[in-house]
KEKE-3310 file (N, C-alpha, C; in steps of 0.2 Angstrom, whole numbers, plus 5000, padded with zeros to 4 digits):
npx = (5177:5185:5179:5182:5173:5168:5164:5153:5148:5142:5143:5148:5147:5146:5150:5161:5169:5171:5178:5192:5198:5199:5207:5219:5224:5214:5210:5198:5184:5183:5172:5161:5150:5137:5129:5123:5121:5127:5128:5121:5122:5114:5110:5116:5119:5110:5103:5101:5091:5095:5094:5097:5101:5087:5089:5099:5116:5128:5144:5154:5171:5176:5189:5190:5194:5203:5193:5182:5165:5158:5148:5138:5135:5127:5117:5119:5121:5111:5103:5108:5103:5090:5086:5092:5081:5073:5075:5075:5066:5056:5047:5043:5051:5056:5065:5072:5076:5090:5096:5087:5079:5063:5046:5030:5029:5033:5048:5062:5076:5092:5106:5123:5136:5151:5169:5187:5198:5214:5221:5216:5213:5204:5206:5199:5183:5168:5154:5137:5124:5110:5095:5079:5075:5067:5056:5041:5026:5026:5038:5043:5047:5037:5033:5037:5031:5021:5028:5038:5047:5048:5056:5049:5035:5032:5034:5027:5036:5048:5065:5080:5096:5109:5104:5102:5113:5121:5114:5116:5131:5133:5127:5128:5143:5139:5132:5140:5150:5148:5150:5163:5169:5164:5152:5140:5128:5121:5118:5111:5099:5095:5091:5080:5072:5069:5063:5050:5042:5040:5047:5036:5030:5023:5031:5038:5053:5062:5075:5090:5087:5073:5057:5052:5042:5035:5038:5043:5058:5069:5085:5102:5118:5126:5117:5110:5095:5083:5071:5055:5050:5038:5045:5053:5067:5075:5090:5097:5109:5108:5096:5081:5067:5050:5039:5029:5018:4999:4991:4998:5003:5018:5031:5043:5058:5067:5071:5081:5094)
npy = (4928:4944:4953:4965:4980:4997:5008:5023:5040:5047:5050:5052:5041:5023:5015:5020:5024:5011:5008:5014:5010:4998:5001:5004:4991:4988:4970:4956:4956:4967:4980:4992:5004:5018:5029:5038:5043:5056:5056:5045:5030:5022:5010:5015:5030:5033:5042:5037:5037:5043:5042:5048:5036:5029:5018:5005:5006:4998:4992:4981:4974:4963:4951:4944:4930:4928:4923:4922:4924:4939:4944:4939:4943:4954:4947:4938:4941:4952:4939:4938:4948:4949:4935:4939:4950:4941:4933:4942:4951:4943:4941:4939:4943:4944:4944:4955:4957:4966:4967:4971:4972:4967:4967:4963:4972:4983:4991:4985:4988:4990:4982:4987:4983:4985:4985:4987:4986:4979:4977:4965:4958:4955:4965:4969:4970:4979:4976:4983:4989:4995:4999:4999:5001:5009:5018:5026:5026:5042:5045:5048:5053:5061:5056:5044:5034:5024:5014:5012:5003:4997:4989:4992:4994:4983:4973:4977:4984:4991:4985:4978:4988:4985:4970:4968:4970:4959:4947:4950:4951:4937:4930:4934:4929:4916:4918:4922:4913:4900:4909:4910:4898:4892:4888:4895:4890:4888:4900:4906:4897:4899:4913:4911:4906:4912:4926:4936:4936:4923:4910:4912:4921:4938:4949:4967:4977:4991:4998:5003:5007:5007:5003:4985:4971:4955:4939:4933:4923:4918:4915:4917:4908:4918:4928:4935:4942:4932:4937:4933:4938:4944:4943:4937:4925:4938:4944:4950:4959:4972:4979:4986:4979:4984:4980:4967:4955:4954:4963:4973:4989:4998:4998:5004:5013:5023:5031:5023:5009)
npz = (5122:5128:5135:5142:5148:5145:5150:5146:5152:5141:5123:5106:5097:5099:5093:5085:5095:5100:5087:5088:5096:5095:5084:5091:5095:5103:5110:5104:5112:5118:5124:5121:5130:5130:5141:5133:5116:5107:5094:5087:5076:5061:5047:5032:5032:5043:5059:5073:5084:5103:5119:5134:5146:5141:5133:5127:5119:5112:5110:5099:5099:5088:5084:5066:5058:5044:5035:5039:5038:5036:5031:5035:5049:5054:5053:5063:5074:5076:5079:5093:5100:5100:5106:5119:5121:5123:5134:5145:5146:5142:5131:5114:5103:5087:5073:5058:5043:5036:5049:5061:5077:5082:5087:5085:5074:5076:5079:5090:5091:5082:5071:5069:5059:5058:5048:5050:5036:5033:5016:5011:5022:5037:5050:5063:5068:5071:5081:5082:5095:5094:5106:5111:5128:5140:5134:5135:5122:5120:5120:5110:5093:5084:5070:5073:5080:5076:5071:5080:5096:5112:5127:5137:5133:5126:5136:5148:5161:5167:5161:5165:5163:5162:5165:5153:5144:5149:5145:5131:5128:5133:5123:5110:5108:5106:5097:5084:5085:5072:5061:5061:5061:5049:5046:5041:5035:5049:5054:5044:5045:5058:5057:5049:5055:5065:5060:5057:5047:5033:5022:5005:5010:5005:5002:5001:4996:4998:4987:4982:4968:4968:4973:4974:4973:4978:4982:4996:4996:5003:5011:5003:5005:5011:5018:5008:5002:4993:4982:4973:4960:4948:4937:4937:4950:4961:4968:4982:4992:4997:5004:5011:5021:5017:5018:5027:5019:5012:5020:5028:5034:5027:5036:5037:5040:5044:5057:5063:5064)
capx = (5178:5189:5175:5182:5168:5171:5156:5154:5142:5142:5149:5143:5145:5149:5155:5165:5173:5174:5182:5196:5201:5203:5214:5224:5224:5211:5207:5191:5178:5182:5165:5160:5142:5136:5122:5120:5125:5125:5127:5123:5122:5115:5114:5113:5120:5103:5105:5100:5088:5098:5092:5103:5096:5081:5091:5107:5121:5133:5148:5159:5175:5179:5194:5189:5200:5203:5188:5176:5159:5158:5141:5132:5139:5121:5111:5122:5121:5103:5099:5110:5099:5082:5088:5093:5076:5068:5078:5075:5059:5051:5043:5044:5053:5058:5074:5068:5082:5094:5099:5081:5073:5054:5039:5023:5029:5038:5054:5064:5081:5093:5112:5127:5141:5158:5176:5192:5202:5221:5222:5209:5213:5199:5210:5195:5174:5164:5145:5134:5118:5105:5090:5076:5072:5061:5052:5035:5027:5027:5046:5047:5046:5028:5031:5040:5028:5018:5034:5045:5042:5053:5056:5046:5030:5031:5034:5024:5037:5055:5069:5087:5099:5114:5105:5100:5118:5125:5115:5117:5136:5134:5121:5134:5148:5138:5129:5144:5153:5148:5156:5172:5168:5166:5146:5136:5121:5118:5116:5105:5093:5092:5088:5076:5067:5065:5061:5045:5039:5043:5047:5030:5025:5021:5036:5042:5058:5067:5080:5093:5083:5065:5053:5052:5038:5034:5036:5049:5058:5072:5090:5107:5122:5128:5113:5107:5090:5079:5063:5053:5045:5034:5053:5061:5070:5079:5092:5097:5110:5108:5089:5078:5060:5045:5032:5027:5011:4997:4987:5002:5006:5023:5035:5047:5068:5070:5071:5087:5098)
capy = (4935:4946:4956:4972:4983:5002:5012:5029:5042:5052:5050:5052:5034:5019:5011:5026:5023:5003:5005:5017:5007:4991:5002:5006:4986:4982:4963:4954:4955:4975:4982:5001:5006:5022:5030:5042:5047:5062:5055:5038:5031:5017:5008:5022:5036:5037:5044:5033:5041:5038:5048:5047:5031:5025:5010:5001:5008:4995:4991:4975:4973:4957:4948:4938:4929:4931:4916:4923:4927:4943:4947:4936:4946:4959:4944:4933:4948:4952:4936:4939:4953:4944:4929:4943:4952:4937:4930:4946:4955:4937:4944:4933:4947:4943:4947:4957:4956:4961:4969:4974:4967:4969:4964:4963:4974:4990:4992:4989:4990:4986:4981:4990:4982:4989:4982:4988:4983:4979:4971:4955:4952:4959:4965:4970:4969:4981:4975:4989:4988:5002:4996:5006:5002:5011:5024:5027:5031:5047:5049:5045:5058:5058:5054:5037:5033:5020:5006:5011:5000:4999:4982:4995:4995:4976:4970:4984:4986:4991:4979:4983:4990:4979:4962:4965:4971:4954:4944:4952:4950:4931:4926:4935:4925:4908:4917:4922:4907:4898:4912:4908:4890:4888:4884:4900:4889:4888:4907:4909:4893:4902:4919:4910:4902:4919:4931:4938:4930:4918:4910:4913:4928:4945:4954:4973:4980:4997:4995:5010:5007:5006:4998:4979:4967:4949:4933:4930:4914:4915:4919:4912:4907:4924:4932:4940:4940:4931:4939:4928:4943:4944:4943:4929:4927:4942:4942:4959:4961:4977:4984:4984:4979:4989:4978:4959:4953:4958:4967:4977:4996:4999:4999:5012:5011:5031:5029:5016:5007)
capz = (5122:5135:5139:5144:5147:5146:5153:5145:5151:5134:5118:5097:5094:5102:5086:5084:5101:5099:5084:5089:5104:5090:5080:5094:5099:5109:5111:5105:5116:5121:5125:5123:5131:5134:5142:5129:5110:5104:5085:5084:5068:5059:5040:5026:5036:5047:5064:5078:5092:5109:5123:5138:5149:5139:5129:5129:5115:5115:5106:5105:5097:5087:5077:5064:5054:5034:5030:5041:5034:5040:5029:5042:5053:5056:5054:5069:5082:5079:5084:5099:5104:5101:5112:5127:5123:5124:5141:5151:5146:5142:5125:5109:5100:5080:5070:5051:5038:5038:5055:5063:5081:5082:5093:5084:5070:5079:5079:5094:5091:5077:5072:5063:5060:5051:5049:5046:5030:5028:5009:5009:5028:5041:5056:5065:5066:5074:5081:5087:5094:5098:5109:5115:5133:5143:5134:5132:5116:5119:5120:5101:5089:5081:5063:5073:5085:5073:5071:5085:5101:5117:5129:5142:5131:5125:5142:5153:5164:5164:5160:5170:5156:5165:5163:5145:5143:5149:5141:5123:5128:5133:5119:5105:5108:5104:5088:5078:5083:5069:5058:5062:5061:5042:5048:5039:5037:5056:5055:5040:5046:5065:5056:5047:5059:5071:5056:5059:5042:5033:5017:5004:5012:5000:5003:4997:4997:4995:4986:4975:4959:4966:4977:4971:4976:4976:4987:4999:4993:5010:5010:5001:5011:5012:5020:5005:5003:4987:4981:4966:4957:4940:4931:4940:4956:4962:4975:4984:4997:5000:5004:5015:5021:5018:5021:5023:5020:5009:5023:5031:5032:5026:5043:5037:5043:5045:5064:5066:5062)
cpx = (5182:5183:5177:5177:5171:5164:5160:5148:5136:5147:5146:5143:5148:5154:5161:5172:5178:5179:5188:5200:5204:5207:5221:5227:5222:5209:5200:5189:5178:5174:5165:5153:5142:5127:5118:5122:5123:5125:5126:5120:5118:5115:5112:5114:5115:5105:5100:5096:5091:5097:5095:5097:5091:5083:5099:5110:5126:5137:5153:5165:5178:5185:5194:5195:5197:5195:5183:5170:5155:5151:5136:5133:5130:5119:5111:5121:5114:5102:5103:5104:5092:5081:5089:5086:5072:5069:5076:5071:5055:5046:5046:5045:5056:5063:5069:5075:5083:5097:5093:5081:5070:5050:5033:5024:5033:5044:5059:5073:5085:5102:5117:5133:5146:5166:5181:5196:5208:5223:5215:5209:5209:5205:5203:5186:5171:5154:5141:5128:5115:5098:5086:5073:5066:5055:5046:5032:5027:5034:5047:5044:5040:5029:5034:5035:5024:5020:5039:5041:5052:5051:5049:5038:5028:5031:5028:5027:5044:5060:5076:5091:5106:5113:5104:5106:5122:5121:5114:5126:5139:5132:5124:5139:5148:5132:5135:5150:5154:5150:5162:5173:5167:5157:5140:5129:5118:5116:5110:5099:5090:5087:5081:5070:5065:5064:5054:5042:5043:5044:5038:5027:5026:5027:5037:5047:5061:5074:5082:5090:5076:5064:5054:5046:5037:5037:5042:5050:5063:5080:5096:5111:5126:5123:5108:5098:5087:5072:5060:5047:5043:5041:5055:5063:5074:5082:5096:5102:5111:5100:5085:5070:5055:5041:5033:5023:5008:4992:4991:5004:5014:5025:5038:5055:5071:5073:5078:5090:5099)
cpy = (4938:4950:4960:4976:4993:5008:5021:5034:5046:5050:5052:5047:5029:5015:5015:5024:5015:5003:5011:5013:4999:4993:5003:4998:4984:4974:4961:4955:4962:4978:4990:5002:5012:5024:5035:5044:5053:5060:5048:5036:5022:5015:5016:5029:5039:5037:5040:5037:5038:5042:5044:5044:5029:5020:5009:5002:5006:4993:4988:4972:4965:4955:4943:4936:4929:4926:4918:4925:4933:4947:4944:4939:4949:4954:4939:4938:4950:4945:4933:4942:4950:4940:4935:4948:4948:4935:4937:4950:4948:4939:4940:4937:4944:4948:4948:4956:4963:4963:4972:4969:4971:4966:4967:4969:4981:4987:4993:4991:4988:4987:4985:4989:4985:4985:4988:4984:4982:4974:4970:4955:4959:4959:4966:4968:4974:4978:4980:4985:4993:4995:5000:5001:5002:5016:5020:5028:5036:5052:5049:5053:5056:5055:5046:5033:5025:5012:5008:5008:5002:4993:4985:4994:4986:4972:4972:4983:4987:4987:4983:4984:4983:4971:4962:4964:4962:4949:4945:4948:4941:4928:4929:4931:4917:4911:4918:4918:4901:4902:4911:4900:4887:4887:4889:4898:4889:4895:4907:4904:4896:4908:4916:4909:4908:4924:4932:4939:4927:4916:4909:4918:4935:4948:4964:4977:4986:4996:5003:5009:5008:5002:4992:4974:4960:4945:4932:4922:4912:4918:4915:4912:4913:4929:4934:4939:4937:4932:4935:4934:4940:4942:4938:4930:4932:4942:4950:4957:4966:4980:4984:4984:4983:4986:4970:4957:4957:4964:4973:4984:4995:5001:5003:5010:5020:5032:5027:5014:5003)
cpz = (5128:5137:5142:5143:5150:5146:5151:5147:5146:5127:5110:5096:5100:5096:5084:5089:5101:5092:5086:5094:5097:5086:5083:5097:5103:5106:5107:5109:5122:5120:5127:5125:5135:5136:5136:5122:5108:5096:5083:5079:5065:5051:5037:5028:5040:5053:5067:5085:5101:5114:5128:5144:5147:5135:5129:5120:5118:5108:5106:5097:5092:5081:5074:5059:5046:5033:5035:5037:5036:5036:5031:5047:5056:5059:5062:5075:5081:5081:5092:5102:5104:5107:5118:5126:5126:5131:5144:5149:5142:5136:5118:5103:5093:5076:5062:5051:5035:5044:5062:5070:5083:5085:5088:5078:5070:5080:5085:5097:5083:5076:5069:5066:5056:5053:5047:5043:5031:5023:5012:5017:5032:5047:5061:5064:5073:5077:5085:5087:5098:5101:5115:5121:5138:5141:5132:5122:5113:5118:5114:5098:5085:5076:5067:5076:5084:5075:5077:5092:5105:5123:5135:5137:5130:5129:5147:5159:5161:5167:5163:5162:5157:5162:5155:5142:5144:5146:5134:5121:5126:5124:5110:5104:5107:5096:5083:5080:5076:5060:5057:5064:5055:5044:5047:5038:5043:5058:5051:5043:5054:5061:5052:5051:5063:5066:5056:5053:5038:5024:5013:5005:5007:5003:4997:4999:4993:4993:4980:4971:4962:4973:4971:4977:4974:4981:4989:4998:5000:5008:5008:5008:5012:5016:5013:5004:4994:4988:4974:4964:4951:4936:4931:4945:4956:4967:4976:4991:5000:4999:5008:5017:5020:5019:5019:5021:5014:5012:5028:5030:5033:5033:5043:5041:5041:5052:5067:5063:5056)
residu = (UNK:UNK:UNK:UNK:UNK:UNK:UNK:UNK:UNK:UNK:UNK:UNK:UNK:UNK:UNK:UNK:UNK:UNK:UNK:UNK:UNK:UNK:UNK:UNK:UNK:UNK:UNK:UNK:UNK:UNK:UNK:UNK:UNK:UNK:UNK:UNK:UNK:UNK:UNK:UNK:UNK:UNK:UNK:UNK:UNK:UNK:UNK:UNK:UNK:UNK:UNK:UNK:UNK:UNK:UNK:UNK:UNK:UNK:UNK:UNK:UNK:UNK:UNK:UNK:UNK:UNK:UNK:UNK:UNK:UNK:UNK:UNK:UNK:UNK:UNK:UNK:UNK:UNK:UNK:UNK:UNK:UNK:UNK:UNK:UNK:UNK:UNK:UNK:UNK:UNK:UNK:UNK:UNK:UNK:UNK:UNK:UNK:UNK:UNK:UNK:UNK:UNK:UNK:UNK:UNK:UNK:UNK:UNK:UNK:UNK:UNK:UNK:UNK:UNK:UNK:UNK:UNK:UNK:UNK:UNK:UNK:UNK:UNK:UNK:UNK:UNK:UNK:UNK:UNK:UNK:UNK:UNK:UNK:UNK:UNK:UNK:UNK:UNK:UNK:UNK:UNK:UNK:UNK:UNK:UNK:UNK:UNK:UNK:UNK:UNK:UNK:UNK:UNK:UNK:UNK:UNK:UNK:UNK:UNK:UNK:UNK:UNK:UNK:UNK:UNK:UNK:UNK:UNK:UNK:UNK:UNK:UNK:UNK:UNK:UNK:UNK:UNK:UNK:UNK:UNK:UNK:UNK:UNK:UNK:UNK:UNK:UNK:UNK:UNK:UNK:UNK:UNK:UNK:UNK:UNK:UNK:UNK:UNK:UNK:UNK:UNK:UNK:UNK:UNK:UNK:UNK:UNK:UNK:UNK:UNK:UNK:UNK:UNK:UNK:UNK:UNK:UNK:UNK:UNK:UNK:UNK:UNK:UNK:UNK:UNK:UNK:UNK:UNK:UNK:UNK:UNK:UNK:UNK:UNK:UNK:UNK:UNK:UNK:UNK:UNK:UNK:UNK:UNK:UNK:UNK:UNK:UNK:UNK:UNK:UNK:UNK:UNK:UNK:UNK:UNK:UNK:UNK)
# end
């Protein structure tokens, strides 16, 4: 990556920014981080809580070529963000499906990525990632307070924004390598292995039609996820979590990304 990093103290998105600088020709490995959004965004058109110095809004430029697998994409950069949770707040932090990192069931950051199209060929790839820091639980807005977590809570001290920064940066450039390497299994079998549960487990997912329940079977070579309900196997590339387990309160994805 070139790793141009471009420190903002303000802005509405990073992804916003990061992709403006890719339409005008910035490089791979152009990097937007600010301290604060005023409108960040994640899946679904939901806004992203960023309060100015409590978590790392970062946004990193790439150019894949035509054959990439660019719908590994979420699942390749969260488990960038996990592996840098993990190295500099020492917490055995777990990647949800499909762009979610979580500690113990709370929610502490999560990914959103976007491209831009000309034809069939991807000129560009956006990776954001929101990650909450330092705050307490008090800083959360109440209805959030349940499932949102922060490296400050799951650690019990505060983590520098800088190092978690460089190794999100480092520990990206060897996850979505194997995107662009023709080698999509070695995304889905890592996101497997760090998902914060596993194949067999009760799963329920929201999904445009309806909640849907039934036993997690694991995920094709595209990410998407397979559920084995009462019907038959179903597979969903678009939905997301509501609960694992048979003893778990719904987690919720109001919050983030």
């Amino acid at each position: 990556m070139n790793d141009s990093v471009c420190f903002l103290d303000t802005c509405v998105s990073t992804n916003d920014e990061a992709r403006k600088r890719a339409r005008e020709g910035a490089p791979a490995g152009t990097v937007v981080v600010a301290r604060e959004q005023t409108g960040g965004r994640g899946t679904k058109g939901r806004s992203w809580f960023s309060p100015r110095g409590a978590g790392l809004y970062v946004s990193v430029v790439l150019r894949p070529g035509t054959d990439a697998a660019l719908s590994l994409l979420p699942l390749a950069a969260g488990l960038a963000a996990r592996r840098s949770v993990e190295r500099t707040a020492g917490i055995p932090a777990k990647v949800r499906w499909p762009n979610d990192i979580v500690w113990q069931g709370r929610k502490l950051g999560g990914i959103l990525c976007e491209s831009g199209l000309s034809g069939f060929r991807s000129r560009y790839a956006i990776v954001g990632l929101g990650l909450n820091l330092s705050q307490d639980e008090s800083d959360f807005p109440e209805e959030w307070r349940a499932r949102a977590g922060s490296l400050r809570l799951a650690a019990g001290r505060i983590i520098d924004r800088e190092d978690v920064l460089a190794a999100f940066l480092e520990e990206l450039e060897g996850a979505v390598a194997p995107l662009f390497e023709k080698r999509p299994e070695d995304v889905v079998d890592a996101f497997l292995l760090h998902a914060e549960a596993g194949p067999g487990e009760a799963i329920r997912l929201r999904t445009a039609s309806g909640d849907v329940a039934g036993l997690f079977e694991g995920l094709d070579i595209d990410g998407a996820i397979r559920v084995r309900t009462a019907g038959g196997t179903r597979r969903f590339v678009s939905a997301e979590i509501v609960s694992f387990g048979l003893d778990r309160a719904p987690s919720g994805e109001s919050f983030g990304v």
